[in-house]
ROTOR-198920 format. One line per 8 residues: their letters; for each residue x, y, z negated of C-alpha. Coordinates in steps of 0.2 Angstrom, whole numbers. Each point is the difference from the previous one (the first is absolute). Last residue first. Example, Ala and Ser with C-alpha at 12.3 -4.5 7.8 and 13.67 -1.06 7.14 Angstrom:
BEGIN
SA> 68,-5,-36  -6,-17,-3
//
This chain:
BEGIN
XXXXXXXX> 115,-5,-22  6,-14,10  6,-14,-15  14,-11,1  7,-17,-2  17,-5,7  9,-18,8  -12,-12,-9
XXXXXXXX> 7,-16,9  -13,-13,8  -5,-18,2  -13,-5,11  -19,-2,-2  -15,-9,9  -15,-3,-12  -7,-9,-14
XXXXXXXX> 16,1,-9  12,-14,-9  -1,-7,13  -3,8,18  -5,-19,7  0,2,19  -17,0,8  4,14,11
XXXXXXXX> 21,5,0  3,-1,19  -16,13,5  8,12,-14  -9,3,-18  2,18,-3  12,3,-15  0,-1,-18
XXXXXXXX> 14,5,-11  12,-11,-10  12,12,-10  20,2,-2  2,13,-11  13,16,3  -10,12,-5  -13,-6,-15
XXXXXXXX> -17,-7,1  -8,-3,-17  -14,-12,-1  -18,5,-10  -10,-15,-6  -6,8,-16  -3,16,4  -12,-7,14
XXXXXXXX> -9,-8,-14  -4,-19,0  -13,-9,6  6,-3,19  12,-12,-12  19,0,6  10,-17,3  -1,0,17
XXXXXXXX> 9,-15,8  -16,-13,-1  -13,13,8  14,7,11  -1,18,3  -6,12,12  -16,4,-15  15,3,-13
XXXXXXXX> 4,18,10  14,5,-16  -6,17,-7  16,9,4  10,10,-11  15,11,9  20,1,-1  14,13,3
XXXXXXXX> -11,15,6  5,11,17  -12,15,2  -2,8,17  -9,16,7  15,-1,12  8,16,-4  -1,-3,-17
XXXXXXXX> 6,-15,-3  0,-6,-16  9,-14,-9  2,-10,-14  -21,2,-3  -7,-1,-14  -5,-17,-7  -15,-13,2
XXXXXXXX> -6,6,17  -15,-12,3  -7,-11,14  -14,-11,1  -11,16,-6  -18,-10,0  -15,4,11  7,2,17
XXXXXXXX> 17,-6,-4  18,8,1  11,-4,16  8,-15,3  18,-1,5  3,12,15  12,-3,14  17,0,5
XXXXXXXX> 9,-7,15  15,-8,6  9,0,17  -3,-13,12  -17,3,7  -3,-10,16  -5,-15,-12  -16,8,-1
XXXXXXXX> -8,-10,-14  -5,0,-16  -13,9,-7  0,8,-17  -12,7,-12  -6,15,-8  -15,-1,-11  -15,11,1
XXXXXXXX> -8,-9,13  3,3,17  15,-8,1  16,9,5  12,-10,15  18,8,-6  11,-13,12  13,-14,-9
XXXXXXXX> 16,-8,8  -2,-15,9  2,-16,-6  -3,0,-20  6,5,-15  12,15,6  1,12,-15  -15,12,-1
XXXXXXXX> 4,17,-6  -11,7,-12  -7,18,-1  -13,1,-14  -15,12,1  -13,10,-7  -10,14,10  8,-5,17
XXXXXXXX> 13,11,10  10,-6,16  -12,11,10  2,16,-10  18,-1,-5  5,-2,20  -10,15,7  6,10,-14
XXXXXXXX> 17,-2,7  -5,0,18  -8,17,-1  13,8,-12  15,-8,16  -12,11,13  1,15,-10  18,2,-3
XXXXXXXX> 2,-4,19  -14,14,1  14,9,-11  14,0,9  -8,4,19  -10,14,-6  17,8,-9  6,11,15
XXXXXXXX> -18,5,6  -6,9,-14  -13,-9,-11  -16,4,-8  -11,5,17  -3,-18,4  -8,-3,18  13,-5,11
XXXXXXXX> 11,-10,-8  -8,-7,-15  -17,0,7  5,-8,13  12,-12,-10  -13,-5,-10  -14,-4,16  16,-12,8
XXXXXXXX> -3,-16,-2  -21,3,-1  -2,3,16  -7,16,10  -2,-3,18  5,16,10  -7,14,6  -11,2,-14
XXXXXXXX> -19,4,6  -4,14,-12  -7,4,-17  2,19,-7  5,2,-17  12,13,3  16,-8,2  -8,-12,11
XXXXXXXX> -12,-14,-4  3,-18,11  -11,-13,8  -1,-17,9  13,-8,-12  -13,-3,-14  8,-1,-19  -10,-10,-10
XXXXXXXX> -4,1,-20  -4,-11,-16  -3,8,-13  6,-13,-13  -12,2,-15  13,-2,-16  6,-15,-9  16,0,11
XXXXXXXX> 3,13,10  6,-5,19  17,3,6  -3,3,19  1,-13,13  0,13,14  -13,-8,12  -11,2,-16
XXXXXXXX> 1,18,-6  -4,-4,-19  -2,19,-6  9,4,-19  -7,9,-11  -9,21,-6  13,10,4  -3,18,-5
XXXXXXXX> 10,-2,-18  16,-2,12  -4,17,6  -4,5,17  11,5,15  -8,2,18  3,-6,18  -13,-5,15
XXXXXXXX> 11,-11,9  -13,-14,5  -6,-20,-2  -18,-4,0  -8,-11,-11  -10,-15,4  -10,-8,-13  -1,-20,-4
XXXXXXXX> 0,-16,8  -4,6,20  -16,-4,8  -10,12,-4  7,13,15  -14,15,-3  16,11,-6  11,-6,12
XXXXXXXX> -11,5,15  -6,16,-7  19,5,-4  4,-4,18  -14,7,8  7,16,-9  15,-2,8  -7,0,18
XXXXXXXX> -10,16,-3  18,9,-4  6,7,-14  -7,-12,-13  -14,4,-10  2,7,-19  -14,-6,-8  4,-19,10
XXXXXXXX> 17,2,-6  -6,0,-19  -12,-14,4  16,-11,9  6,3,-17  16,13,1  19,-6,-6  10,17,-6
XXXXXXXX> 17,2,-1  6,1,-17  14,10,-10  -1,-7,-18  3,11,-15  6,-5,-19  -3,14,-15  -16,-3,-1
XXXXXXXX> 1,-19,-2  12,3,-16  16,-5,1  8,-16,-6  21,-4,3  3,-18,5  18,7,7  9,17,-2
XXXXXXXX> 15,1,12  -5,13,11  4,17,-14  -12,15,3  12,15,-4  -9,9,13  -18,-3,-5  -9,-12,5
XXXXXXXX> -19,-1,11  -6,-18,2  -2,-12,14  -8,-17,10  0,1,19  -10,-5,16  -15,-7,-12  -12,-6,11
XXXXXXXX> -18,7,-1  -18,-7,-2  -16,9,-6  -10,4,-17  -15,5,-8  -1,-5,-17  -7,-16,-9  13,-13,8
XXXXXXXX> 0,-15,7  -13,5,10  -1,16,5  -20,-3,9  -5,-10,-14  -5,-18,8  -17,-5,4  4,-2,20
XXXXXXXX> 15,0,5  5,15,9  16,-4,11  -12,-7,15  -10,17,0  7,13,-13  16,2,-11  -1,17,-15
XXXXXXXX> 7,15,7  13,8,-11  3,20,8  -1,7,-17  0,-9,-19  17,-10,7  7,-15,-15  12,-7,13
XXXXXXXX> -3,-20,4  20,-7,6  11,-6,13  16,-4,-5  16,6,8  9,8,-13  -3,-15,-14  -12,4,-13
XXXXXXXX> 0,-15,-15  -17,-1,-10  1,-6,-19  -15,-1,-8  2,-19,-7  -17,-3,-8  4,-4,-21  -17,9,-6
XXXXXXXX> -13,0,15  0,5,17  -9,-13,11  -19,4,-6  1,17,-10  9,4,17  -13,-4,13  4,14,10
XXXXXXXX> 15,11,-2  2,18,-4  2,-1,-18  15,-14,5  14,13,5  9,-15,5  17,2,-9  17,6,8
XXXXXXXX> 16,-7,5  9,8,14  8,-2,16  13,5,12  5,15,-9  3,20,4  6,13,-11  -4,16,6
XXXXXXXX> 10,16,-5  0,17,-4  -16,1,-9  -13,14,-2  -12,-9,13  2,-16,5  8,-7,17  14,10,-2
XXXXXXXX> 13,-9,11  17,0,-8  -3,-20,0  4,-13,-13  -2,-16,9  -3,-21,-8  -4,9,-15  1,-14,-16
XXXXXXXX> -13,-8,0  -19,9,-6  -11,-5,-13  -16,11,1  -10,2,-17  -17,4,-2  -7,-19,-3  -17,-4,-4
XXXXXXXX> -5,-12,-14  -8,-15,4  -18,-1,-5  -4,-10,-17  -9,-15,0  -17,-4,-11  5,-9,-14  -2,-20,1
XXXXXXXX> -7,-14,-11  -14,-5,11  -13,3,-14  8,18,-4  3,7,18  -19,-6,2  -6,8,-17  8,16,8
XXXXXXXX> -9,0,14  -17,-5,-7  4,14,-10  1,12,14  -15,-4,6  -8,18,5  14,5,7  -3,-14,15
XXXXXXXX> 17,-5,7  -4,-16,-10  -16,-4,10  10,3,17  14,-11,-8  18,6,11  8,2,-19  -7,-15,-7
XXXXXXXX> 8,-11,15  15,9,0  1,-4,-17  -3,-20,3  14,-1,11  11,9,-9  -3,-13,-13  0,-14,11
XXXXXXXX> 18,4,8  3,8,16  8,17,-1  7,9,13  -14,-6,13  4,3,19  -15,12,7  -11,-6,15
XXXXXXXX> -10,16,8  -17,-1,5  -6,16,-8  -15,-6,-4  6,-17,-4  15,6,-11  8,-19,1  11,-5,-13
XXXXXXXX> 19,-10,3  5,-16,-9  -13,-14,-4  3,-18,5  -14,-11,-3  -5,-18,-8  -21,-3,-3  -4,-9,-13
XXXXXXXX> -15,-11,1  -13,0,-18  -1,-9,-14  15,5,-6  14,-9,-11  9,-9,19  5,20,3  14,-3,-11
XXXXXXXX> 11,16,10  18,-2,0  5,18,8  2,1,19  -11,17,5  -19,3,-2  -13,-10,-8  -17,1,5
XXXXXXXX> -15,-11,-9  -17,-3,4  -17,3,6  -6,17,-7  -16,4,12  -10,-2,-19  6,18,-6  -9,8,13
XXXXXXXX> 8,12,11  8,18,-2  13,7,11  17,5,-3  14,4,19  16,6,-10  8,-15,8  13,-12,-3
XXXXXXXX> 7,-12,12  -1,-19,4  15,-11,7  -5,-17,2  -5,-1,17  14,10,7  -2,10,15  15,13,-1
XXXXXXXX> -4,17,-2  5,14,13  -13,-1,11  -11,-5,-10  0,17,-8  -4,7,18  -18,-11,1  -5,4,-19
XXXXXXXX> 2,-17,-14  -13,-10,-4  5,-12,10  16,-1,-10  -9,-4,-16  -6,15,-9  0,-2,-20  -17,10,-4
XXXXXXXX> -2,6,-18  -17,-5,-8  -12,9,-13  -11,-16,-6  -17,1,-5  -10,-10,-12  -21,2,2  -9,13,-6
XXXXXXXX> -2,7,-18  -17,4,-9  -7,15,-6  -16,2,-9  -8,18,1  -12,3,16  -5,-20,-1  -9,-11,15
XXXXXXXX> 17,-5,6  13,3,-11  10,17,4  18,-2,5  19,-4,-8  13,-4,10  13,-15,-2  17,0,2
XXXXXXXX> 15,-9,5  17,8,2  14,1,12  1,-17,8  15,-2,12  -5,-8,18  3,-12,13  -13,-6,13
XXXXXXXX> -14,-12,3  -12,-9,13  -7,-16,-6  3,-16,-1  17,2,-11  18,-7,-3  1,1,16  -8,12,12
XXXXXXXX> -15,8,1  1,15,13  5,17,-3  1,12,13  10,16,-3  -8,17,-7  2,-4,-18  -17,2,-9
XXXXXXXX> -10,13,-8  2,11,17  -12,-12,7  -14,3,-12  -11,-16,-1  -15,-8,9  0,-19,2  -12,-6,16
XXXXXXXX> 12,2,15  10,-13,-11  16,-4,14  13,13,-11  -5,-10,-17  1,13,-12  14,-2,-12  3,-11,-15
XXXXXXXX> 14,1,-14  16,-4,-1  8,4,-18  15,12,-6  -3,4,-20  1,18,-7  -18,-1,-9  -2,-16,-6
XXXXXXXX> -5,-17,5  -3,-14,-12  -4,-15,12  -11,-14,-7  -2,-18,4  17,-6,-12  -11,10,-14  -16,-10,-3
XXXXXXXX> -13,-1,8  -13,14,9  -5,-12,12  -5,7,17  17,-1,10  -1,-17,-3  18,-9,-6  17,4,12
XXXXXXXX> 10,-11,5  -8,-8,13  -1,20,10  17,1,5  2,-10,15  -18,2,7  2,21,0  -6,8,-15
XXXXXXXX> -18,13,4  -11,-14,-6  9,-1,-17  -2,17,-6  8,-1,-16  -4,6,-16  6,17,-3  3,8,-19
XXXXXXXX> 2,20,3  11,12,-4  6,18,-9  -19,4,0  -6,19,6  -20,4,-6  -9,14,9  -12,14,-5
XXXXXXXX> 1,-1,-18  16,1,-2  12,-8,-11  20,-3,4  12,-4,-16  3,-17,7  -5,-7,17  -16,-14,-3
XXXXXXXX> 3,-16,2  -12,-8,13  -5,-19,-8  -7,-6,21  2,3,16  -5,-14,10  -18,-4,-1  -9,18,1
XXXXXXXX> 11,7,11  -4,-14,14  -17,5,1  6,18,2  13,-6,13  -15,-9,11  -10,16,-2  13,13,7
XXX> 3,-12,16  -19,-3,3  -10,-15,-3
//
């Protein structure tokens, strides 16, 4: 029997009572908002299946499943070793997928979008209509296999760890196997009659672009809207209202776009210079930095990653390389920097090309006073002088000067081995506007601040070639490093700057760079700072989980000073944390707000089944706990070596006390 006719058969006896999606009628298709499944108990593995009743009966309700659309399952994929099976191979992940416990067969991760039938002609009648069997619109979840060669590179392997997609396909409704969970919330999967399946779920994976994206927001609602809005059947105009009536049944609106932001906040001047570096002004005003908004229009993927509440805040350092907006002169990547299926100015939708700013500046008048601080401009009004990084394709349509330097453009443009696109330094210069710049590059050997939430472009400068001041790629005389790349094209490139006041304000530069450099590593989303007082031998070493908790480790007795590290962040499917009250304190040049106290939805499944006396039944509200400053808390902590199989009363794991020293959010 073939694949097709195998899951046909198995239609008919598993899906069962369809509900049909509200306010939807068409003659031509019928959309349900879920399904009742019986089990398929030949496809559970030996453990689970004696619980389970005959996957034939049609009892009563402890052997159905009511699915609906929104809901993360397993479901079954092609057998890789079945020469016989015939199926699309872009329907499915591209990974290998092999059966593997809680299941016989092979299976992967997905979201379901909608379920569906399609209306045809009865066989034998030109008029009568009947509707086909159920179908199932899927969203992939890629598992690390599924990932790309150069994303791997950058991922850690984590069995757990799954990814979203915008990969949909459609499959029959009966490949549904069982349940997937995401994150660490108490989940009574005992009520099913199906497995359940535990994952982590934190970044999505564009699958033709084959770029991994960190998530902003994670929660099951937004999770579910994302899932609507990347629907191939939904996108059709012609089923609007099955849209809508899928906002309506899961309960959530369809999200709005983050709003774009004009204005440039700019620090206090670090130089005010009698060049006139813009027209009809007598002065230039130069700064070390500047905080200015994505222009988000012109990225990829927004509607998915920039919705209402996404942090579009973007700080330019002098120094920073960056993607120029350019209509003339761009040349998309070829050879090993072209991937395959991706849009040729990926992340963006415009043509564009790299440059680092050598110096950030606006036109003042005489009277133009230095001590203005936190001042906002519009991004006309703001100018950056650049030097120009080519693509290796862009110095390929120029050609080196010599036959010898156009072997070396060939060579490192066909050298596939490298984790991402080479770039070329050069001393090409130009000013552009502010509203020119389109984000931040992610030169890797630099350790760049990456954006968050955003694609992160992720570049490399060679060291085998060079552009002039006209464009022109040479052999460089020297090895060019990262250490000094800023000070080169501070010093001896820059245009903006007279030679007596270079030396004051790159110093000015260099202590910008380290200051944001700070906030953004030591930033988290939510977090509370505690200092631990000496409980045990040894003082304690930041050693993060990969779950969504944070936990200590300790050890490394070598480390006599104290340190701080983050108490647990908020859930995956529940807010475990809460601001309660405005905040005491804000800091604005640290993109910090400092609160007094927090709710927490206390983490009863680490507890004691004889010292909790909270019921799993009761409403979060009503088992919230207030964490103020200055209280002395047990927090959990990875289990050391010494400590295994000691008794962690009145907890079910490892803890130690701790002081609240400051909570805070990074905005």
């Amino acid at each position: 029997m073939s694949h097709h006719a195998r899951t046909a058969t198995r239609n008919m006896r598993t899906m069962s009572e369809s509900t049909l999606l509200d306010e939807y009628v068409n003659t031509n298709e019928r959309f349900f908002s879920g399904v009742s499944y019986i089990p398929r108990n030949e496809t559970l593995a030996n453990s689970d299946r004696p619980q389970f009743g005959d996957t034939t009966a049609t009892g009563g309700d402890n052997e159905t499943w009511q699915i609906k659309i929104g809901d993360l399952v397993c479901v079954q994929v092609p057998d890789p070793t079945d020469t016989t099976a015939t199926f699309a191979r872009d329907d499915y992940p591209p990974g290998k997928a092999g059966a593997a416990v809680p299941f016989t067969v092979p299976w992967k991760c997905c979201q379901l979008l909608s379920f569906f039938r399609e209306a045809h002609k009865k066989k034998l009648s030109k008029k009568k209509m009947t509707h086909g069997k159920l179908m199932v619109e899927v969203r992939w979840f890629y598992s690390y296999g599924d990932l790309d060669a150069r994303s791997q590179k950058y991922e850690p392997e984590s069995v757990d760890e799954i990814y979203e997609t915008d990969h949909v396909a459609v499959l029959d409704a009966s490949l549904i196997l069982g349940r997937l969970v995401l994150g660490t919330s108490k989940d009574d999967s005992l009520q099913y009659p199906v497995p359940t399946v535990a994952r982590q779920c934190r970044k999505i994976f564009f699958h033709l672009d084959k770029d991994l994206v960190e998530l902003f927001d994670i929660t099951s609602s937004t999770r579910s809207s994302r899932g609507v809005n990347l629907s191939a059947m939904m996108k059709d105009e012609g089923r609007a209202a099955a849209r809508d009536a899928a906002y309506k049944f899961l309960g959530i609106t369809a999200s709005l776009p983050a709003a774009p932001n004009q204005l440039v906040v700019l620090p206090k001047p670090a130089l005010v210079s009698l060049l006139s570096l813009v027209d009809g002004k007598a002065k230039s005003a130069c700064y070390t930095s500047c905080l200015l908004g994505h222009p988000l229009p012109q990225w990829m993927h927004k509607d998915v990653l920039c919705k209402e509440g996404f942090p579009n805040k973007w700080n330019l350092c002098v120094g920073d390389v960056v993607a120029v907006h350019l209509e003339d002169g761009a040349v998309a990547a070829c050879n090993a920097d072209e991937v395959e299926g991706r849009y040729p100015w990926y992340p963006y939708v415009v043509p564009w090309s790299h440059a680092q700013v050598t110096a950030i500046f606006r036109g003042v008048a005489k009277t133009f006073k230095s001590n203005d601080e936190g001042v906002s401009v519009k991004a006309s009004e703001i100018f950056c002088e650049i030097r120009w990084f080519p693509r290796l394709s862009e110095a390929l349509k120029v050609r080196g000067k010599t036959k010898d330097v156009t072997e070396l453009i060939t060579q490192a443009s066909n050298d596939s081995q490298r984790g991402c696109e080479q770039i070329i330094e050069g001393n090409q210069v130009m000013n552009v506007g502010v509203d020119s710049l389109l984000g931040p590059i992610h030169v890797d050997e630099e350790g760049s601040c990456a954006p968050r939430y955003l694609p992160l472009n992720r570049r490399f400068i060679g060291s085998t070639l060079h552009c002039d001041g006209k464009g022109k790629p040479t052999a460089p005389k020297r090895v060019l490093n990262a250490a000094d790349r800023l000070k080169r094209g501070f010093t001896s490139v820059s245009r903006a700057y007279t030679s007596e006041n270079k030396q004051n304000f790159f110093a000015a530069v260099l202590q910008s760079r380290e200051e944001r450099d700070r906030i953004f590593h030591s930033s988290e989303p939510l977090g509370m700072e505690t200092q631990l007082r000496g409980v045990m031998e040894g003082d304690p070493t930041v050693a993060p989980s990969p779950s969504q908790k944070r936990r200590i480790n300790f050890g490394g007795r070598a480390q006599k000073r104290q340190r701080s590290v983050d108490a647990p962040l908020e859930s995956i499917e529940t807010v475990r944390v809460t601001k309660c009250v405005n905040p005491f304190h804000v800091d604005v040049s640290g993109l910090r707000s400092f609160y007094k106290k927090v709710e927490i939805v206390p983490p009863i499944d680490s507890y004691d089944e004889h010292f909790s006396r909270l019921s799993s039944a009761r409403s979060d509200q009503d088992n919230k706990w207030f964490v103020s400053m200055g209280d002395t808390v047990a927090l959990e902590i990875e289990q050391a070596k010494k400590t295994t199989g000691c008794v962690h009363y009145p907890f079910k794991v490892s803890w130690a006390p701790a002081e609240i020293v400051s909570i805070y959010q990074v905005h």
